[in-house]
CHARMM internal coordinates of N, CA and C (Angstrom, degrees):
IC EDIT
DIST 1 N 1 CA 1.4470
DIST 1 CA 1 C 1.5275
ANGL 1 N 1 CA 1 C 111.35
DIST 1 C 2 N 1.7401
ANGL 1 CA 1 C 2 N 112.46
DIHE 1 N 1 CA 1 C 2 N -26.59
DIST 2 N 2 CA 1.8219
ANGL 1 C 2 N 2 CA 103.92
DIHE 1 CA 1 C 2 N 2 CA 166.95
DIST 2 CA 2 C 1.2719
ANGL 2 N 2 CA 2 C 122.02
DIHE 1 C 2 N 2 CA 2 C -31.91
DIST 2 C 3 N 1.8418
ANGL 2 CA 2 C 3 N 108.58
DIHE 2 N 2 CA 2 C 3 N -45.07
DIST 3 N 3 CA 1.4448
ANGL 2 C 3 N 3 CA 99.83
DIHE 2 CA 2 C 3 N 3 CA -166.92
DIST 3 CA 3 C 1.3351
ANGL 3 N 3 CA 3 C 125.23
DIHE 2 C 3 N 3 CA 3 C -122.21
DIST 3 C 4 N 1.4477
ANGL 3 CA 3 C 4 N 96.58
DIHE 3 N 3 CA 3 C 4 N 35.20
DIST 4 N 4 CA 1.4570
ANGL 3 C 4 N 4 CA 111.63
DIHE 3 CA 3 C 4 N 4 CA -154.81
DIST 4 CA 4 C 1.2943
ANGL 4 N 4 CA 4 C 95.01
DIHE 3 C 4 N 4 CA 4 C -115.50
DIST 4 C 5 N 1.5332
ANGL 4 CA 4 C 5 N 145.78
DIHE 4 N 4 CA 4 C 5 N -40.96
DIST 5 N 5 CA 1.0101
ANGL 4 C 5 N 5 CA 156.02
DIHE 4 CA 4 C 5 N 5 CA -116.72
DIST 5 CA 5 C 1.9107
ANGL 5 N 5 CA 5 C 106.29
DIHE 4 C 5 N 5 CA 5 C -114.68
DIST 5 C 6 N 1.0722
ANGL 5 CA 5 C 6 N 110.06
DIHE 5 N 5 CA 5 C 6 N 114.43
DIST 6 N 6 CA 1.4757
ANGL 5 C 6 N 6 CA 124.80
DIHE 5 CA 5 C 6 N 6 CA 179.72
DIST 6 CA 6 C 1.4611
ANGL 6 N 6 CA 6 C 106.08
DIHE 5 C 6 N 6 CA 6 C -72.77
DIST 6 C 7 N 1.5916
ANGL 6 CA 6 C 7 N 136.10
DIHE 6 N 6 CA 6 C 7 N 103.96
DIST 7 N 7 CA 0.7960
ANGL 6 C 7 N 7 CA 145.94
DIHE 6 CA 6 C 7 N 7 CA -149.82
DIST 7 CA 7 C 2.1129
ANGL 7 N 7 CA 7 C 94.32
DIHE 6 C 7 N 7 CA 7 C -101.66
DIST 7 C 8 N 1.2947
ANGL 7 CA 7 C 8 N 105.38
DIHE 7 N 7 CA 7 C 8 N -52.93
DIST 8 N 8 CA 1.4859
ANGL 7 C 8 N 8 CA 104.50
DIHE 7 CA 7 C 8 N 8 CA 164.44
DIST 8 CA 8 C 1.6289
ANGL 8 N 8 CA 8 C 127.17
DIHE 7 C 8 N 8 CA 8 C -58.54
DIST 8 C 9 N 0.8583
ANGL 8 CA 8 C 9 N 108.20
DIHE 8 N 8 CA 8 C 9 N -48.00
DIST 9 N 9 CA 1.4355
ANGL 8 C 9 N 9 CA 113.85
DIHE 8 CA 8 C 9 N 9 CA 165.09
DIST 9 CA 9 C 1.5459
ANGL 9 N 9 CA 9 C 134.14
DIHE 8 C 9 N 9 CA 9 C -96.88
DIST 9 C 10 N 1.5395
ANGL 9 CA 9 C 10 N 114.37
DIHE 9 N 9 CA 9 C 10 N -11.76
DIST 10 N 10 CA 1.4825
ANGL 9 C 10 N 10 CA 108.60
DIHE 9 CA 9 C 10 N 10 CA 169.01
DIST 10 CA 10 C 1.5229
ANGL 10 N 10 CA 10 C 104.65
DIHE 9 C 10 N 10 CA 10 C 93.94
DIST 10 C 11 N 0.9112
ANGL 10 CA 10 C 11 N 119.58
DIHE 10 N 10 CA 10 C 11 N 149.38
DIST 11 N 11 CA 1.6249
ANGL 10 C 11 N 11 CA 148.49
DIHE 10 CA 10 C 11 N 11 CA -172.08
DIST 11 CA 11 C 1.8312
ANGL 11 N 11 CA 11 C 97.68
DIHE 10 C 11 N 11 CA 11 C 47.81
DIST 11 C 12 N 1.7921
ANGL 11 CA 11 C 12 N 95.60
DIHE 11 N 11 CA 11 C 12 N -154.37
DIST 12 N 12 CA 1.6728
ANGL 11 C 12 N 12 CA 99.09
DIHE 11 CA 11 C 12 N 12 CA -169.74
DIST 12 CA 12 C 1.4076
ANGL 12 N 12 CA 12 C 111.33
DIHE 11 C 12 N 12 CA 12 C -91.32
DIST 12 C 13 N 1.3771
ANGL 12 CA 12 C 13 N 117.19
DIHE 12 N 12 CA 12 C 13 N 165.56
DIST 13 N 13 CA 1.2956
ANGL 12 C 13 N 13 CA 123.72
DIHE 12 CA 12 C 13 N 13 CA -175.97
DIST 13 CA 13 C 1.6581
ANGL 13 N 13 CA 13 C 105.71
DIHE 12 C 13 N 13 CA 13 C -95.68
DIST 13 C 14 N 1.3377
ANGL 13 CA 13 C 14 N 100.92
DIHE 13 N 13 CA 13 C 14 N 121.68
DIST 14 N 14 CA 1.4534
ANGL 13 C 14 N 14 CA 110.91
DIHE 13 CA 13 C 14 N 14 CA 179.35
DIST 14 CA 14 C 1.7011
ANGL 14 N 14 CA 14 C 118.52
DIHE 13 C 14 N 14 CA 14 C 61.56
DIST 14 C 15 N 0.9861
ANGL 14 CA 14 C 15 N 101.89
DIHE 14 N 14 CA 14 C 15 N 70.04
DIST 15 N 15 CA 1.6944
ANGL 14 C 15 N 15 CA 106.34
DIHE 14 CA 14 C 15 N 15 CA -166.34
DIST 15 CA 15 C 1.8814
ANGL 15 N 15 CA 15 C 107.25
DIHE 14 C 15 N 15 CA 15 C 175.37
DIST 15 C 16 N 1.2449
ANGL 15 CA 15 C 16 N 95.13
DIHE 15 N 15 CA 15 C 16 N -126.46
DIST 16 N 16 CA 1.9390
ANGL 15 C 16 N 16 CA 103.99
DIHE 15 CA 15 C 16 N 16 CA -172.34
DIST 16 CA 16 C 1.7111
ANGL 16 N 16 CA 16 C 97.47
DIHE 15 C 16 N 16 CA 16 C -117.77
DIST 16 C 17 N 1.3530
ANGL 16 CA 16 C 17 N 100.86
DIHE 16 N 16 CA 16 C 17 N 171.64
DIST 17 N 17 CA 1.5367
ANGL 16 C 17 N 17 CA 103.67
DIHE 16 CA 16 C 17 N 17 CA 178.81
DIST 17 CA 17 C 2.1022
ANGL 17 N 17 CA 17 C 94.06
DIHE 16 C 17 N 17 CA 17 C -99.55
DIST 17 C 18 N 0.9354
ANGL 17 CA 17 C 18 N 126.86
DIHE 17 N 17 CA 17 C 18 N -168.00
DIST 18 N 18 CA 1.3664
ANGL 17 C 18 N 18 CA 154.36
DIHE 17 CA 17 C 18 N 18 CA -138.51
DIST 18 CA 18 C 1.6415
ANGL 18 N 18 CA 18 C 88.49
DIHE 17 C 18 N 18 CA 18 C -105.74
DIST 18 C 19 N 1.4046
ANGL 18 CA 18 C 19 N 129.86
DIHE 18 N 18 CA 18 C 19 N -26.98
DIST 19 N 19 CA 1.5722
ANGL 18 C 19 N 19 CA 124.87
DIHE 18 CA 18 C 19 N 19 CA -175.27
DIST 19 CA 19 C 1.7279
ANGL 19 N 19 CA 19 C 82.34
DIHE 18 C 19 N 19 CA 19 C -116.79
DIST 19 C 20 N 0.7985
ANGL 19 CA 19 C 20 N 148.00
DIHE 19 N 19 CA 19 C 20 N 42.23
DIST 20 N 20 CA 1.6029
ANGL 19 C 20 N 20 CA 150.26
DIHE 19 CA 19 C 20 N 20 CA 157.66
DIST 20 CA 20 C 1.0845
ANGL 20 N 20 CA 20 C 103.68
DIHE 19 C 20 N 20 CA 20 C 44.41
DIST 20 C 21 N 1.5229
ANGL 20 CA 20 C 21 N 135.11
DIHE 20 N 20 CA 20 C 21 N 62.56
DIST 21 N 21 CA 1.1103
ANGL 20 C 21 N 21 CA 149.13
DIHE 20 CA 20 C 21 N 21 CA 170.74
DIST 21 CA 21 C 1.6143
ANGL 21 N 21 CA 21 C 115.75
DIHE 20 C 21 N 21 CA 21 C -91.92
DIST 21 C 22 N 1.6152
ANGL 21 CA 21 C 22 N 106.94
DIHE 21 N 21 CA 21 C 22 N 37.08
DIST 22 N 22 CA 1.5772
ANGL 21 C 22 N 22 CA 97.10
DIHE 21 CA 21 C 22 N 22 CA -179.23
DIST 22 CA 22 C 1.3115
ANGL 22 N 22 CA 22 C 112.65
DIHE 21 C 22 N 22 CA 22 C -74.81
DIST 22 C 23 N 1.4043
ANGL 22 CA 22 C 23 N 127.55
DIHE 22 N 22 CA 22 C 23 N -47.82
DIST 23 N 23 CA 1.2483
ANGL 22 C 23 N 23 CA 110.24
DIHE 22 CA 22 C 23 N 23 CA -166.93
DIST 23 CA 23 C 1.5779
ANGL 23 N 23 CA 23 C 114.82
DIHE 22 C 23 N 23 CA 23 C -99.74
DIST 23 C 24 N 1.4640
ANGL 23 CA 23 C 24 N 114.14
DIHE 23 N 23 CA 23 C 24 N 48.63
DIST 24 N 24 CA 1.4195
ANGL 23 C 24 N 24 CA 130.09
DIHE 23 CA 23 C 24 N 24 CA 153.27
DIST 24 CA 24 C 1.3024
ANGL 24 N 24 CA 24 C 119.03
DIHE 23 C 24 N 24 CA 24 C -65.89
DIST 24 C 25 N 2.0523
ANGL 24 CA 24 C 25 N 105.48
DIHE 24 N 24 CA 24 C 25 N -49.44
DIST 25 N 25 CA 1.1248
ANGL 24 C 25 N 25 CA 93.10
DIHE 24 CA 24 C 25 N 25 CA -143.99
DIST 25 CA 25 C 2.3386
ANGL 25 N 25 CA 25 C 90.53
DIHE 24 C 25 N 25 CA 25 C -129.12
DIST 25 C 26 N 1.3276
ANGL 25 CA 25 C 26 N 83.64
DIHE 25 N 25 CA 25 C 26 N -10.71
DIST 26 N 26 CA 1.9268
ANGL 25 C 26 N 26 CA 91.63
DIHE 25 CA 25 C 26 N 26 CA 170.72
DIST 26 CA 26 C 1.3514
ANGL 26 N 26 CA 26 C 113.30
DIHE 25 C 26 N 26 CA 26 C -83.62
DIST 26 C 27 N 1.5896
ANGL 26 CA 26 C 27 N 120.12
DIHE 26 N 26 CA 26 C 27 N -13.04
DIST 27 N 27 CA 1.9430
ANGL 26 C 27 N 27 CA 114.19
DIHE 26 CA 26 C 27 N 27 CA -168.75
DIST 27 CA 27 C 1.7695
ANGL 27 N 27 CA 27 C 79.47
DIHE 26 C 27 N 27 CA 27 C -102.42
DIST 27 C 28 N 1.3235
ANGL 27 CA 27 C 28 N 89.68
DIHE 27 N 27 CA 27 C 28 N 144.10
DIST 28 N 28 CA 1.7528
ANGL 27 C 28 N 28 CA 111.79
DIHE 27 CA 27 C 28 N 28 CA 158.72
DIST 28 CA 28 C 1.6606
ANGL 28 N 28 CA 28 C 93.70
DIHE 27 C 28 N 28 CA 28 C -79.87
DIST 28 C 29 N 1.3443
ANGL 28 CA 28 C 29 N 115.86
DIHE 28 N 28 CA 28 C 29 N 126.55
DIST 29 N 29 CA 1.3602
ANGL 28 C 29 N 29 CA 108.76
DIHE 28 CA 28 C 29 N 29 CA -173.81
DIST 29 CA 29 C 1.7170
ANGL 29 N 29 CA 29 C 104.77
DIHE 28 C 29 N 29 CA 29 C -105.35
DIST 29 C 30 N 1.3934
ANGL 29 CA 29 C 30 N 111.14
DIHE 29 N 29 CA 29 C 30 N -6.52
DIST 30 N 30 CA 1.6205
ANGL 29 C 30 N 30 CA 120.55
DIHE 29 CA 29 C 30 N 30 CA 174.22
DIST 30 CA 30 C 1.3914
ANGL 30 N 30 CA 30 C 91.78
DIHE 29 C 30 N 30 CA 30 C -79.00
DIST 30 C 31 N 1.3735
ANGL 30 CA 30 C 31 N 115.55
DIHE 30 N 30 CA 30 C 31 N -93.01
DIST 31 N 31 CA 1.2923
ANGL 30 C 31 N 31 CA 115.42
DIHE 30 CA 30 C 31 N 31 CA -167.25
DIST 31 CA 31 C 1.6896
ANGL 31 N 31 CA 31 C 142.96
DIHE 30 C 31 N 31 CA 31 C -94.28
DIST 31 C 32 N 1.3384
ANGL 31 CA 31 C 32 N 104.90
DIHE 31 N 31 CA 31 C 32 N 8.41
DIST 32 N 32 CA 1.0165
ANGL 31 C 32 N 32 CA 114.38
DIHE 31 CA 31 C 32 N 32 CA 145.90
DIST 32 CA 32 C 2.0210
ANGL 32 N 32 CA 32 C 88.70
DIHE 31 C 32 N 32 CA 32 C 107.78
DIST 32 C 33 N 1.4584
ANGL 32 CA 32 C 33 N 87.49
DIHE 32 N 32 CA 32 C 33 N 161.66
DIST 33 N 33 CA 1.9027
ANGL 32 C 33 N 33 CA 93.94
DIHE 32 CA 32 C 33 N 33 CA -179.17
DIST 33 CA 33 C 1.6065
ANGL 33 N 33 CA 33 C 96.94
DIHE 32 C 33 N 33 CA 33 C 98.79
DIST 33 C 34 N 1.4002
ANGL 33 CA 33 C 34 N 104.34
DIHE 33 N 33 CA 33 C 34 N 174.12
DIST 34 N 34 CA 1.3876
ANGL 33 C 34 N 34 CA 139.55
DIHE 33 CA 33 C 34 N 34 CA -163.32
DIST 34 CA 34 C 1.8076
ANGL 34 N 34 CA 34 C 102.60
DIHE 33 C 34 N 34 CA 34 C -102.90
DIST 34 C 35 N 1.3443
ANGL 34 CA 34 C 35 N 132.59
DIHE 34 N 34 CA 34 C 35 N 127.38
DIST 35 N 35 CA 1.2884
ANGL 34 C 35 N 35 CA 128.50
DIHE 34 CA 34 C 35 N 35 CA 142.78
DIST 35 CA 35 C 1.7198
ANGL 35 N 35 CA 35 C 102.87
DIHE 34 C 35 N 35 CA 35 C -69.04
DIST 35 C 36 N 1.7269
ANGL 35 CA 35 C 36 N 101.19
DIHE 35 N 35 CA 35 C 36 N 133.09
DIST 36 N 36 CA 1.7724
ANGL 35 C 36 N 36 CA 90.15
DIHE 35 CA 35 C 36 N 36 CA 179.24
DIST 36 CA 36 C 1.6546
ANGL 36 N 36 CA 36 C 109.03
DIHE 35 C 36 N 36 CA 36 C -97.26
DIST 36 C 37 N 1.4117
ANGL 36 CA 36 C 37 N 106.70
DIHE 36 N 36 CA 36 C 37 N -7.24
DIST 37 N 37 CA 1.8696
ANGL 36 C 37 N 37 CA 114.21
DIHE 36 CA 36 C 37 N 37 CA -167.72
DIST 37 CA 37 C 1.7252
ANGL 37 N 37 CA 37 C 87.77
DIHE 36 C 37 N 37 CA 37 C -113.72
DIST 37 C 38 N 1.7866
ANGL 37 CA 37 C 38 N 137.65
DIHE 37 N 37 CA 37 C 38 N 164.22
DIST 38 N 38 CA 1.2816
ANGL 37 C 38 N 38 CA 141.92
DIHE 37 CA 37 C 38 N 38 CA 127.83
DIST 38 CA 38 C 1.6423
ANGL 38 N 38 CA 38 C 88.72
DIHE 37 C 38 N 38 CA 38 C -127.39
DIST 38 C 39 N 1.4993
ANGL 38 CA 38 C 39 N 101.61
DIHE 38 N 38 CA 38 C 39 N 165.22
DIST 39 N 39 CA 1.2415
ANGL 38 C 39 N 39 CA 117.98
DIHE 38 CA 38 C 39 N 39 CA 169.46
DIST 39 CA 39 C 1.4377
ANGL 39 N 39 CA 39 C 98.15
DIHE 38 C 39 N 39 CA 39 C -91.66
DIST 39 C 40 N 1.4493
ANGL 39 CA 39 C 40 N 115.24
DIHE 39 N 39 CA 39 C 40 N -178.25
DIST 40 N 40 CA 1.6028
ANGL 39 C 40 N 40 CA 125.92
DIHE 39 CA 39 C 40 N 40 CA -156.35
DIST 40 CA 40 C 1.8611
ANGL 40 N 40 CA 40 C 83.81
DIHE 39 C 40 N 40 CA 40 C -81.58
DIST 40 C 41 N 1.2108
ANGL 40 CA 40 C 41 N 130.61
DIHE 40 N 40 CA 40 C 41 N -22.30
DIST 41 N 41 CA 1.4880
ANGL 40 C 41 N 41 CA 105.35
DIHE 40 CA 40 C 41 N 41 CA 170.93
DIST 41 CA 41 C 1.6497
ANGL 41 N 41 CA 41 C 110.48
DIHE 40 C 41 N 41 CA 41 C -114.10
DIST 41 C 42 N 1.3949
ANGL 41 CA 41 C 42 N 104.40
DIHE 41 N 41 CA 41 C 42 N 66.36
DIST 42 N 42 CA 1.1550
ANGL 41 C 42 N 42 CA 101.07
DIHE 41 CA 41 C 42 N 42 CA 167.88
DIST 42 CA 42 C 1.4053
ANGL 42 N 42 CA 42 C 142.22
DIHE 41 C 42 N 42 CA 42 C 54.06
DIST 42 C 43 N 1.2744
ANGL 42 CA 42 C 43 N 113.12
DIHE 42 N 42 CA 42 C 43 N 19.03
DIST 43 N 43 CA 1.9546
ANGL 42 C 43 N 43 CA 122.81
DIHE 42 CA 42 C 43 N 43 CA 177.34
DIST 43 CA 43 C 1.7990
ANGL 43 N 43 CA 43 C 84.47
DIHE 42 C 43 N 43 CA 43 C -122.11
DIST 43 C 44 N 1.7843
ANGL 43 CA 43 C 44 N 88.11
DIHE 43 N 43 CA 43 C 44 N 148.98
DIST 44 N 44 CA 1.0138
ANGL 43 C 44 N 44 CA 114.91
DIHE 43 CA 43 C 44 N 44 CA -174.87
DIST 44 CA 44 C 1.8360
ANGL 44 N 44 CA 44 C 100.86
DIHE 43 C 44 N 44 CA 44 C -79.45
DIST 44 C 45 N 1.8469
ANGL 44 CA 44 C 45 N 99.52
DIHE 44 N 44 CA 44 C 45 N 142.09
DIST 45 N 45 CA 1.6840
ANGL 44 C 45 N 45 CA 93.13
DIHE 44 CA 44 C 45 N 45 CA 173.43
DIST 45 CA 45 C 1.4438
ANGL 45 N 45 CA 45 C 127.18
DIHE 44 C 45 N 45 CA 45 C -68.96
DIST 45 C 46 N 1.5657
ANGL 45 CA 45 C 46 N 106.78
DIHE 45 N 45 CA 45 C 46 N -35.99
DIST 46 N 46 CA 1.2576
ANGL 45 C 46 N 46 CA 101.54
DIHE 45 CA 45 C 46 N 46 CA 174.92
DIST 46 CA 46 C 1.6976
ANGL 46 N 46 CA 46 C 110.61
DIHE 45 C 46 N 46 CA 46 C -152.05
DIST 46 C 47 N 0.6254
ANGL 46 CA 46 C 47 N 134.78
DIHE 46 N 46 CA 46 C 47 N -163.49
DIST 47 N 47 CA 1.9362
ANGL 46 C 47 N 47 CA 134.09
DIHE 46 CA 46 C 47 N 47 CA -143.19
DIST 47 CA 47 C 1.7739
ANGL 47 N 47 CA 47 C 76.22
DIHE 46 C 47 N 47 CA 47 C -116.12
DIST 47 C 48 N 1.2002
ANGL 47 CA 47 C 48 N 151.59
DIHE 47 N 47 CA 47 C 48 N 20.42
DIST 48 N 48 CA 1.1945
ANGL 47 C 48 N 48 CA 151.04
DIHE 47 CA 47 C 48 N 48 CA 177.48
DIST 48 CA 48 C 1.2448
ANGL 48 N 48 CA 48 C 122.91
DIHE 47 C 48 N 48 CA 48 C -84.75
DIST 48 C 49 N 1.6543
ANGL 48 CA 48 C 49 N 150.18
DIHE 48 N 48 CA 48 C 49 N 125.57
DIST 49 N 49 CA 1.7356
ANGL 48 C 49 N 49 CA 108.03
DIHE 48 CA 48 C 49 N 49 CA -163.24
DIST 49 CA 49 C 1.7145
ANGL 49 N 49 CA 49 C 69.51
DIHE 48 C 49 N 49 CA 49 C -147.47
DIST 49 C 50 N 1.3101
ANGL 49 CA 49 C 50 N 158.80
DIHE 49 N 49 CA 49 C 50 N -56.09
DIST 50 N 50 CA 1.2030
ANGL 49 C 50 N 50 CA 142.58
DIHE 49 CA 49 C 50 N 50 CA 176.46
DIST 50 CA 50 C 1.3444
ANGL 50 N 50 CA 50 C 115.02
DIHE 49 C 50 N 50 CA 50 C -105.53
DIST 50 C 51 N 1.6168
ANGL 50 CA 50 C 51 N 123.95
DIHE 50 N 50 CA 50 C 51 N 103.60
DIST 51 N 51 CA 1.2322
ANGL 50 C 51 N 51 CA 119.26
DIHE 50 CA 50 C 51 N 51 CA 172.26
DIST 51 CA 51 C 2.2295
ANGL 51 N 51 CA 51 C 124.35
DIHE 50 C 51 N 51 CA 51 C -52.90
DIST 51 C 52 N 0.8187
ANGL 51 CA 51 C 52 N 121.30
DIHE 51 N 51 CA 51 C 52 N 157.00
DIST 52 N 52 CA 1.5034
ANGL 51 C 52 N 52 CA 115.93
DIHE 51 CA 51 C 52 N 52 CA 154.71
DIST 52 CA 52 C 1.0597
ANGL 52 N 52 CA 52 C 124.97
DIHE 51 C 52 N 52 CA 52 C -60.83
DIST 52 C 53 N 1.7821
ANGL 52 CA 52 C 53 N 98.06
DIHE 52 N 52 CA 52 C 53 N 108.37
DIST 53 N 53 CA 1.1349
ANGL 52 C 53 N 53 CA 110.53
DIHE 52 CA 52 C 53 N 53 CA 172.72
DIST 53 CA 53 C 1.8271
ANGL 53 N 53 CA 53 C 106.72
DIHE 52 C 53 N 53 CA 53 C 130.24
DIST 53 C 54 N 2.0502
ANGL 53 CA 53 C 54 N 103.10
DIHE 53 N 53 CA 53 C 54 N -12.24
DIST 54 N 54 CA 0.8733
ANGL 53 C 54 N 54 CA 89.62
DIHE 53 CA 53 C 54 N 54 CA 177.18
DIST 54 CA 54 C 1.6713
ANGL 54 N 54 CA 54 C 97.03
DIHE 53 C 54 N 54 CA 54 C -126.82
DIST 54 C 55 N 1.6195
ANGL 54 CA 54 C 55 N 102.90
DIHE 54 N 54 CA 54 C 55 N -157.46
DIST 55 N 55 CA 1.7478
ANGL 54 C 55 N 55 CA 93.47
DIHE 54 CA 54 C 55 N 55 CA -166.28
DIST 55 CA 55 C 1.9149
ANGL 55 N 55 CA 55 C 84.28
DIHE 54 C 55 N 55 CA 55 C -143.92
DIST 55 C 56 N 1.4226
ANGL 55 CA 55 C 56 N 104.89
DIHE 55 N 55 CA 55 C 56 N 149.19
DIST 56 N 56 CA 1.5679
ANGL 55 C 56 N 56 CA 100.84
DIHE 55 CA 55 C 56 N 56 CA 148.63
DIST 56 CA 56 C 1.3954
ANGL 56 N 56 CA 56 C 130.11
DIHE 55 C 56 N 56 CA 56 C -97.96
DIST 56 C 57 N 1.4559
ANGL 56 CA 56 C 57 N 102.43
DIHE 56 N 56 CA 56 C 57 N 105.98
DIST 57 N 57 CA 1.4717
ANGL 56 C 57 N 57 CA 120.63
DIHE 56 CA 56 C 57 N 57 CA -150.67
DIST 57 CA 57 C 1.4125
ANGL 57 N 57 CA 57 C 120.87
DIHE 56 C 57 N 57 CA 57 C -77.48
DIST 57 C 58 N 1.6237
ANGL 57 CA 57 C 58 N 96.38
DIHE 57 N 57 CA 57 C 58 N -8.22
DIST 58 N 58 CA 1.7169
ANGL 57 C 58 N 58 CA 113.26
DIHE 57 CA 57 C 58 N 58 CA -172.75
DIST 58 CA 58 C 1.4701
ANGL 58 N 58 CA 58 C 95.54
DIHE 57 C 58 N 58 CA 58 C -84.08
DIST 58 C 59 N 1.2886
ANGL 58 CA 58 C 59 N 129.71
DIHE 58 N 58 CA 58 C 59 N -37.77
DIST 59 N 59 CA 1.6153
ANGL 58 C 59 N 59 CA 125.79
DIHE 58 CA 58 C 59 N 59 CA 166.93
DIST 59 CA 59 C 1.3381
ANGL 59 N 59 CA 59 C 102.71
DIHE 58 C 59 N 59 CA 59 C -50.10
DIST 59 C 60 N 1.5538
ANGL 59 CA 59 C 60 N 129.87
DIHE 59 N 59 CA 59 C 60 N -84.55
DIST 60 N 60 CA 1.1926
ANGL 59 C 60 N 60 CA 119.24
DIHE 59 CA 59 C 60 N 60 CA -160.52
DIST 60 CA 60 C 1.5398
ANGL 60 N 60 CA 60 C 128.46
DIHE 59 C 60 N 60 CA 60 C -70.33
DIST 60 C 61 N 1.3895
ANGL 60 CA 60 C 61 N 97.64
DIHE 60 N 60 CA 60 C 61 N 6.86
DIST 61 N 61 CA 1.7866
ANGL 60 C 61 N 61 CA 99.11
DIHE 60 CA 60 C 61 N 61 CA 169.84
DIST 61 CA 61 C 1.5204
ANGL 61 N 61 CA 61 C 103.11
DIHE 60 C 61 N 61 CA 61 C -103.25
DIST 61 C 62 N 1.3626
ANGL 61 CA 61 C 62 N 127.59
DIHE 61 N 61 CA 61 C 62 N -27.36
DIST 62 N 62 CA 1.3857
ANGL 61 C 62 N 62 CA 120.16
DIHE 61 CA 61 C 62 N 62 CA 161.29
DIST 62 CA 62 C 1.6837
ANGL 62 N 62 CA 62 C 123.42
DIHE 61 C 62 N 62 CA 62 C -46.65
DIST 62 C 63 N 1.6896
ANGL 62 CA 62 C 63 N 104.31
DIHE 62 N 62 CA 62 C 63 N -48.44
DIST 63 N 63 CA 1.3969
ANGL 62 C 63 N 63 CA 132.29
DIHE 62 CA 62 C 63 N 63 CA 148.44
DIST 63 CA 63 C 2.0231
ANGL 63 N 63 CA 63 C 114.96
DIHE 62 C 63 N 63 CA 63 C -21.31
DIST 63 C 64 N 1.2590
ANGL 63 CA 63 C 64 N 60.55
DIHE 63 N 63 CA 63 C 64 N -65.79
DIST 64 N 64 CA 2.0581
ANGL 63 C 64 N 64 CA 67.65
DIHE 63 CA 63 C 64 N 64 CA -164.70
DIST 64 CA 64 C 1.4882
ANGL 64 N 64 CA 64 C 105.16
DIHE 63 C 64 N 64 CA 64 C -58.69
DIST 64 C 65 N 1.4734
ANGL 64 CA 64 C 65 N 125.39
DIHE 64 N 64 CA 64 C 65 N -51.23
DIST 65 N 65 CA 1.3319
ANGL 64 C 65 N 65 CA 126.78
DIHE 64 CA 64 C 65 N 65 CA -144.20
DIST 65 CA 65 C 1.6623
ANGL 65 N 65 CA 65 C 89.36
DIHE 64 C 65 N 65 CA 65 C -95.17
DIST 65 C 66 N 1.1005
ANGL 65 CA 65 C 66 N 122.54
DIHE 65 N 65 CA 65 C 66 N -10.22
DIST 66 N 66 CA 1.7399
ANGL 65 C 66 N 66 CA 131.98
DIHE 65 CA 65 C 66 N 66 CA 148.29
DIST 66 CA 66 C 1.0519
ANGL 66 N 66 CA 66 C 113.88
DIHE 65 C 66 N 66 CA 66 C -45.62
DIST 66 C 67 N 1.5378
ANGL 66 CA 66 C 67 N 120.57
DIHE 66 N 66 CA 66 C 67 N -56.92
DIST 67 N 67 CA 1.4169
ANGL 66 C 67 N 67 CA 118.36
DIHE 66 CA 66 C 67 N 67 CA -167.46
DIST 67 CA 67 C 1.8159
ANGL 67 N 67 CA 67 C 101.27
DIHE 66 C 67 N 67 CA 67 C -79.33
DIST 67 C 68 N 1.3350
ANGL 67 CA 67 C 68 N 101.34
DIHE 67 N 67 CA 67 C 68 N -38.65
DIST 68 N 68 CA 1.9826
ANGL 67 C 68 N 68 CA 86.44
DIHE 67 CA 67 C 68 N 68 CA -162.77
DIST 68 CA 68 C 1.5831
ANGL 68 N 68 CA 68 C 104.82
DIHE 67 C 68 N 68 CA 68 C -73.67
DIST 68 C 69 N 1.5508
ANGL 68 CA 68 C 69 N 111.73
DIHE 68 N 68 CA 68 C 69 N -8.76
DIST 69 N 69 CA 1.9499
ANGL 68 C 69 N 69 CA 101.76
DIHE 68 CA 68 C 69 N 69 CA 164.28
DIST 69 CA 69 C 1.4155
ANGL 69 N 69 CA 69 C 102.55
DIHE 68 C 69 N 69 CA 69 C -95.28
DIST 69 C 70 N 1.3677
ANGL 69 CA 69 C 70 N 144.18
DIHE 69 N 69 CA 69 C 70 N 3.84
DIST 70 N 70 CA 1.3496
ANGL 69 C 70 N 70 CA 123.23
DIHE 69 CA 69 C 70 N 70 CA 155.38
DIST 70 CA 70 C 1.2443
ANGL 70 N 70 CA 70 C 115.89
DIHE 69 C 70 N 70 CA 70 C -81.84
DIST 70 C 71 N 2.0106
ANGL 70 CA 70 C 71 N 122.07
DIHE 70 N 70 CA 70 C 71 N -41.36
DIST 71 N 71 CA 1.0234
ANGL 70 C 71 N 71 CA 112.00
DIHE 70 CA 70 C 71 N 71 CA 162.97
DIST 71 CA 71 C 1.9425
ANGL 71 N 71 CA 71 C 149.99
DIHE 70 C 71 N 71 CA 71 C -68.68
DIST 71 C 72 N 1.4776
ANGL 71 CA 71 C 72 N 92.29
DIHE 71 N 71 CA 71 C 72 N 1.53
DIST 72 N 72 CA 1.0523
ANGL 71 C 72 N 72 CA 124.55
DIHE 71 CA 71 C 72 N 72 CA 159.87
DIST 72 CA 72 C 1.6668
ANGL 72 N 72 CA 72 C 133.71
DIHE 71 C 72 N 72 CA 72 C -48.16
DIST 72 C 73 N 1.9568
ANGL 72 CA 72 C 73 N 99.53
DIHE 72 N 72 CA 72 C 73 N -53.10
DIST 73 N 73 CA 1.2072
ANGL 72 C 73 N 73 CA 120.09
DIHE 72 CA 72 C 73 N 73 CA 173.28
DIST 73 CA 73 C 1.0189
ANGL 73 N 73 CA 73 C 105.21
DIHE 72 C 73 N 73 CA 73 C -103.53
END
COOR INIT
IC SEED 1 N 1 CA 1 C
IC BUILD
């Protein structure tokens, strides 16, 4: 947190604030997915959440470890 910490704006840089408020303001809470940019107060830069080329990987690993406890039982 030495070098992490946004001294002008308060909490960490690129991450959660200090009360672990990451996924307040990084989850699209309507429709689901990751904002990958916030500005130092927390609004997303642009309506963009997986560029080309990349994937939101927290869906499909939620996905996966879904399937090996259904296939489990």
């Amino acid at each position: 947190m030495k070098y992490g910490r946004d001294e002008e704006n308060g909490g960490l840089i690129y991450g959660y604030d200090l009360e672990g408020n990451f996924w307040k303001y990084f989850v699209d809470h309507k429709y689901g997915g990751w904002y990958r940019i916030l500005t130092p107060t927390n609004e997303k830069c642009s309506d963009e959440k997986s560029p080309t080329g990349k994937t939101d990987y927290h869906t499909m690993g939620v996905c996966y470890e879904a399937l090996n406890v259904i296939h489990k039982e």
